[in-house]
MIPALUM-639298 format. One line per 2 residues: number of its first residue (from 0); for each residue y, z negated, x of N, C-alpha, C. Coordinates in nm, 3 decimals. Each point is the difference from the previous one (the first is absolute). Last residue first. Layout:
// residues N
NUM> Y,Z,X,Y,Z,X,Y,Z,X  ...
//
This chain:
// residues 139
138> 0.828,-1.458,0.313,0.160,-0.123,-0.038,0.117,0.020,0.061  -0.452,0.203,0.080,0.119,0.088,0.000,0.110,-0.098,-0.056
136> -0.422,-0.216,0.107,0.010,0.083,0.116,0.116,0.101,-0.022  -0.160,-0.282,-0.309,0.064,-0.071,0.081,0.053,0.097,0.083
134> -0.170,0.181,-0.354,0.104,-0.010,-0.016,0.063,-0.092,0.077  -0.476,0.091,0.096,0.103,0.146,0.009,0.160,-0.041,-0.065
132> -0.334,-0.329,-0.032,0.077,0.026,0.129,0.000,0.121,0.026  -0.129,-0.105,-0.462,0.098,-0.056,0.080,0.020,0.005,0.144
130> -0.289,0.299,-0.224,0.173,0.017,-0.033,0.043,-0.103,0.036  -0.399,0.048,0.322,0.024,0.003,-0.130,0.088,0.023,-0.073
128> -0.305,0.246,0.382,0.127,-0.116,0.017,-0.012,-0.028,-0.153  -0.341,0.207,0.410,0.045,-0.060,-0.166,0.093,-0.034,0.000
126> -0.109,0.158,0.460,-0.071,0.086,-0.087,0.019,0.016,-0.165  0.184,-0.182,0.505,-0.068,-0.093,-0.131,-0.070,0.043,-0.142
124> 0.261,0.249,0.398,-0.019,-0.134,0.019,-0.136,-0.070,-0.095  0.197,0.365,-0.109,-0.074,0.055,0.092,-0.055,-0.146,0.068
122> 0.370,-0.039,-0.344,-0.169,0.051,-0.043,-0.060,0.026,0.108  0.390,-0.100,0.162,-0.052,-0.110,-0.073,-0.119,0.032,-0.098
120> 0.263,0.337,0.189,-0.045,-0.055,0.090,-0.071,-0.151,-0.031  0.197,0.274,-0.332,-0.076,0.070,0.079,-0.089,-0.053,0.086
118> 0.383,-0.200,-0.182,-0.077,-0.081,-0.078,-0.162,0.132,0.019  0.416,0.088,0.273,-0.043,-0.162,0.016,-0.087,-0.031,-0.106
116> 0.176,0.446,-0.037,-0.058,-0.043,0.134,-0.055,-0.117,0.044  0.270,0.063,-0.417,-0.139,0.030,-0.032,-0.101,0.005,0.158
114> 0.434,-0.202,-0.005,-0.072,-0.039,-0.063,-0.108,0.062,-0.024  0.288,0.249,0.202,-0.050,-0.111,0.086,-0.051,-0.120,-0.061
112> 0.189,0.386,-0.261,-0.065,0.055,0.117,-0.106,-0.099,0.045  0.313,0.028,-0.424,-0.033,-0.100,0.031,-0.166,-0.008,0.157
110> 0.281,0.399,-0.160,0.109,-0.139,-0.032,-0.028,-0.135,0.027  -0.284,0.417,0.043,0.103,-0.003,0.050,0.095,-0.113,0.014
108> -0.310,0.018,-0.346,0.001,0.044,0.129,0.037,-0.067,0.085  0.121,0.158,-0.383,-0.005,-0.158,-0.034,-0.059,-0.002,0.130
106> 0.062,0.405,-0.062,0.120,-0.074,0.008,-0.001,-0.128,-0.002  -0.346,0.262,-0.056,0.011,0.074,0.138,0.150,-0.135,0.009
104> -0.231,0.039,-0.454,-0.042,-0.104,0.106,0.041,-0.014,0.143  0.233,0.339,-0.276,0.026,-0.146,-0.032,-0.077,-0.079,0.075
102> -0.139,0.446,0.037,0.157,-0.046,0.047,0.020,-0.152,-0.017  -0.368,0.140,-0.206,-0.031,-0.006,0.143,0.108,-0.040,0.059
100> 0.041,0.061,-0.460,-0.102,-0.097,0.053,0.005,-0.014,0.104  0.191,0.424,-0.125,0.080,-0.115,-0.042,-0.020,-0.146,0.071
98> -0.293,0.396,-0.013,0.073,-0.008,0.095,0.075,-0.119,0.007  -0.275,0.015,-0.353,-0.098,0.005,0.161,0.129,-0.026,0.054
96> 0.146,0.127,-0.415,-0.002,-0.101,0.020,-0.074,-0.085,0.130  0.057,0.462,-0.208,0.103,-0.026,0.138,0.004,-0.157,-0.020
94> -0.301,0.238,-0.303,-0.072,-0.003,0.131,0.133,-0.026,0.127  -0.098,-0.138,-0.554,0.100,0.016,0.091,-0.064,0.031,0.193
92> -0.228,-0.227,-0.412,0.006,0.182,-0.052,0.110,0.029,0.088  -0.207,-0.439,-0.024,0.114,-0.005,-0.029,0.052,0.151,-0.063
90> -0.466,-0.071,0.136,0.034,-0.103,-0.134,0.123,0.042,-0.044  -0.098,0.184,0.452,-0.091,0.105,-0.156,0.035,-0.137,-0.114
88> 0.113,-0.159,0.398,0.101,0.183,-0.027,-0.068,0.065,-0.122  -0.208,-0.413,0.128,0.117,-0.054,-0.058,0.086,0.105,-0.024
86> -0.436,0.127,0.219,0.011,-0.067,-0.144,0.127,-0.036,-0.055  -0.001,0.108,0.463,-0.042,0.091,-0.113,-0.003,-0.038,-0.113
84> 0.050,-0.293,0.316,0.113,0.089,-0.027,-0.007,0.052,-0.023  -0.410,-0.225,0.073,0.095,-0.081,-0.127,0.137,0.082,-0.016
82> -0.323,0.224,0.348,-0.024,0.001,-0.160,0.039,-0.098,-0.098  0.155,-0.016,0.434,0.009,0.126,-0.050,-0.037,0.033,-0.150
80> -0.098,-0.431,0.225,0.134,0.030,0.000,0.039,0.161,-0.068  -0.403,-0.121,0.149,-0.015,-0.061,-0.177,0.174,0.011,0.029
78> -0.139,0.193,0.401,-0.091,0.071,-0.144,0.082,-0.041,-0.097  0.177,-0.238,0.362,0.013,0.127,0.035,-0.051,0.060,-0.159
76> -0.243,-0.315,0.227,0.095,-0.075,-0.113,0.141,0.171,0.011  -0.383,0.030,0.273,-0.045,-0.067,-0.174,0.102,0.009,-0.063
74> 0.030,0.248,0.497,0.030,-0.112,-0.084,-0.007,0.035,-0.148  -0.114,0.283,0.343,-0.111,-0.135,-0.008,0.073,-0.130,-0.060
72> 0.199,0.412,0.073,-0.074,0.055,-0.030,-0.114,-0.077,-0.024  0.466,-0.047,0.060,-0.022,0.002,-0.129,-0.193,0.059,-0.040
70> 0.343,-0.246,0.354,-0.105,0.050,-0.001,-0.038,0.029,-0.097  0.481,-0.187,0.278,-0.065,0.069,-0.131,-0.156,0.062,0.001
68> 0.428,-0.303,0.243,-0.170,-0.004,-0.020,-0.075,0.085,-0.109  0.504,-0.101,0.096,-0.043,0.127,0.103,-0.143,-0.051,0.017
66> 0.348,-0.201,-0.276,-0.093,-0.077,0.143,-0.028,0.132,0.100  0.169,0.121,-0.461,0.048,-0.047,0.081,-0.013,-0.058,0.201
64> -0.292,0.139,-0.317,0.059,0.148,0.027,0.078,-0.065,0.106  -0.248,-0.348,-0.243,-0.050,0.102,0.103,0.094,0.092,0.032
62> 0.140,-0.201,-0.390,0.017,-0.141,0.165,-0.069,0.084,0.127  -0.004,0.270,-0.397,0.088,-0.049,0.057,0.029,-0.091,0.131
60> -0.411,0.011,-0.241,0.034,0.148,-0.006,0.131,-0.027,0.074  -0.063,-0.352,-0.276,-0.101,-0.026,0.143,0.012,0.157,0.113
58> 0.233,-0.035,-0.454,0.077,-0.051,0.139,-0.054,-0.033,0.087  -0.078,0.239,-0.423,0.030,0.023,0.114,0.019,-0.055,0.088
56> -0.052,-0.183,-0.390,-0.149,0.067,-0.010,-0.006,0.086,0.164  0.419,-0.213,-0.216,-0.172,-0.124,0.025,-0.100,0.075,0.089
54> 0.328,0.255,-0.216,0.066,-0.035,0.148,-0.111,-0.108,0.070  -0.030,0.156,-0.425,-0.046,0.123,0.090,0.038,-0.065,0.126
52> 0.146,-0.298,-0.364,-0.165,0.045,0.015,-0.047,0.072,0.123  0.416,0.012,-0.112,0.004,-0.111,0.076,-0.197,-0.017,0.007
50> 0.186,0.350,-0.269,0.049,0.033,0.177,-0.009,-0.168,0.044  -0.054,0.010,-0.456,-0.101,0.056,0.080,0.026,0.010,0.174
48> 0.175,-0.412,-0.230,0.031,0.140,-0.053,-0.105,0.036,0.073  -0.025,-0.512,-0.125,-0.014,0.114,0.083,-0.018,0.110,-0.070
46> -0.005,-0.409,-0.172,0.071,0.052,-0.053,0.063,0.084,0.123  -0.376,-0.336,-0.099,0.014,0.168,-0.118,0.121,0.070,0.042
44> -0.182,-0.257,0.443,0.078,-0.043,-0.122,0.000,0.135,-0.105  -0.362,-0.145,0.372,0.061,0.118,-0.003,0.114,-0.080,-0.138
42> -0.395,-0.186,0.382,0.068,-0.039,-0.142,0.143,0.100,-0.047  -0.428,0.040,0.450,0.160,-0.042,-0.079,0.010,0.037,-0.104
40> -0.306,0.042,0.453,-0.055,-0.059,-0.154,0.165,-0.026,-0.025  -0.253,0.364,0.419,0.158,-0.112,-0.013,-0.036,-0.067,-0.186
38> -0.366,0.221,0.435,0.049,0.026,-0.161,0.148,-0.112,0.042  -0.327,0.326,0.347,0.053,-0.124,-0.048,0.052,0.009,-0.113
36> -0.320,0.298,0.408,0.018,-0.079,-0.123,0.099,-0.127,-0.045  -0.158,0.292,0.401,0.114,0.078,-0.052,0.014,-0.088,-0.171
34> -0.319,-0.222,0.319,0.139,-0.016,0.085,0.139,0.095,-0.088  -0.522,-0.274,-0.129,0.087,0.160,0.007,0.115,-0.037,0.010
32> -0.259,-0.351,-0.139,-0.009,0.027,0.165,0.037,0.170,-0.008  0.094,-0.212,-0.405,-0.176,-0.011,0.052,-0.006,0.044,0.117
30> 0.434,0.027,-0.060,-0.030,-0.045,-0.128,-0.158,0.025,0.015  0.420,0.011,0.316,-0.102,-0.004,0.019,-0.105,-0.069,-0.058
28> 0.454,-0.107,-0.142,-0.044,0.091,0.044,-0.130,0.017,0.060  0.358,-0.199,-0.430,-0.100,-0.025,0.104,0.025,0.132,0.028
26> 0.288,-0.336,-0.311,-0.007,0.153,0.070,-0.111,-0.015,0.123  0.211,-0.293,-0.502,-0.036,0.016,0.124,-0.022,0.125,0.029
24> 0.293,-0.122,-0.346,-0.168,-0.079,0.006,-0.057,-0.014,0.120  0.524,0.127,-0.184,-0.073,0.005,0.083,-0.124,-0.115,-0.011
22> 0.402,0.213,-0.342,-0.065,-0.146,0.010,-0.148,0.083,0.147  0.469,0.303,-0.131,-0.182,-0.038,-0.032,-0.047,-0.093,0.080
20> 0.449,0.254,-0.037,-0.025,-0.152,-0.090,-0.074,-0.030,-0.016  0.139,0.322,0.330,0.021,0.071,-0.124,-0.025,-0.082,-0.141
18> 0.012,-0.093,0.517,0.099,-0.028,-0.025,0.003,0.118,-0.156  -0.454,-0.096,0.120,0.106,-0.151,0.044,0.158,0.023,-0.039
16> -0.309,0.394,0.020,-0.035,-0.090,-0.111,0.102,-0.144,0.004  0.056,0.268,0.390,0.025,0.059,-0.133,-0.040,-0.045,-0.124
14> -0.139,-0.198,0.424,0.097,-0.002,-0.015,0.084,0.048,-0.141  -0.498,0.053,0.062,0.085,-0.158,-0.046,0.138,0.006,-0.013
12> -0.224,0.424,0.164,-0.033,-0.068,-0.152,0.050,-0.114,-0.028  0.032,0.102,0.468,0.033,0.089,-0.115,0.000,-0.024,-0.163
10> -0.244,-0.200,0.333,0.104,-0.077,0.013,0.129,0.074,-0.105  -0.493,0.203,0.068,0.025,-0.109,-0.085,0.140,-0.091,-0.006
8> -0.075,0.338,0.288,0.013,0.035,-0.131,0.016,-0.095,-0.093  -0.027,-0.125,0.466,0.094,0.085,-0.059,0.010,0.063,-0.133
6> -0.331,-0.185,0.168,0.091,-0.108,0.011,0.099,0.050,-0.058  -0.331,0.309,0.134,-0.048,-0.054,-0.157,0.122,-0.096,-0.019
4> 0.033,0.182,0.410,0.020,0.080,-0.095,-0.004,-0.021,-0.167  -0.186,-0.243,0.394,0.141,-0.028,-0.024,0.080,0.093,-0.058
2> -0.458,0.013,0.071,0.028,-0.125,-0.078,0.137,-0.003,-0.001  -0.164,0.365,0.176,-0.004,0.030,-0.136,0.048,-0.165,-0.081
0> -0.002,0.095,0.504,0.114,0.052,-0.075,-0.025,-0.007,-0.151
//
């Protein structure tokens, strides 16, 4: 369950980065052979509001709740998620911007469900992907 938990988060992060204008680098999982480990690499445009930031920062968090995989107690990625949505509530000085963030990623979501399920299942598969066939794979 944790690898396909990690899939999930990480699929999280792309989607929302993807449909918020961020140039996709790639997205791994099982990042030195740790199964709760993965990173997503993207090119962020200057010209992301905060709540779109926060929504970045939420949406691995999300894709879990959603899925109904949530382990917050051995998931890594979980931590640096928390503590980048901290930081950006303490930069911005607005603490109803968390909520805001979350909603919004919760909506981008939602919206684009079965894409993030399918590019889930395609990390678990294959562990790396790159931004280009992550943009084959949602074309």
């Amino acid at each position: 369950m944790c690898f396909e938990s990690t899939a999930m988060h990480e699929a999280g992060h792309v989607m929302v980065a993807r449909v918020l204008g961020c140039q996709i680098i790639s997205c791994e999982i099982n990042v030195a052979g740790d199964k709760t480990a993965g990173r997503t690499s993207f090119g962020a445009p200057e010209t992301l509001l905060p709540i779109e930031k926060i929504a970045i920062a939420a949406a691995g968090m999300m894709a879990q709740n959603i899925a109904g995989l949530c382990d917050h107690i051995h998931d890594h990625a979980w931590i640096s998620d928390v503590v980048e949505i901290s930081e950006l509530v303490e930069m911005y000085g607005d603490e109803q911007l968390k909520d805001a963030g979350e909603k919004h990623a919760q909506n981008i979501l939602i919206n684009h469900w079965d894409k993030v399920r399918y590019l889930a299942g395609e990390l678990v598969k294959r562990s790396i992907l790159t931004g280009e066939e992550i943009q084959r794979m949602l074309a």
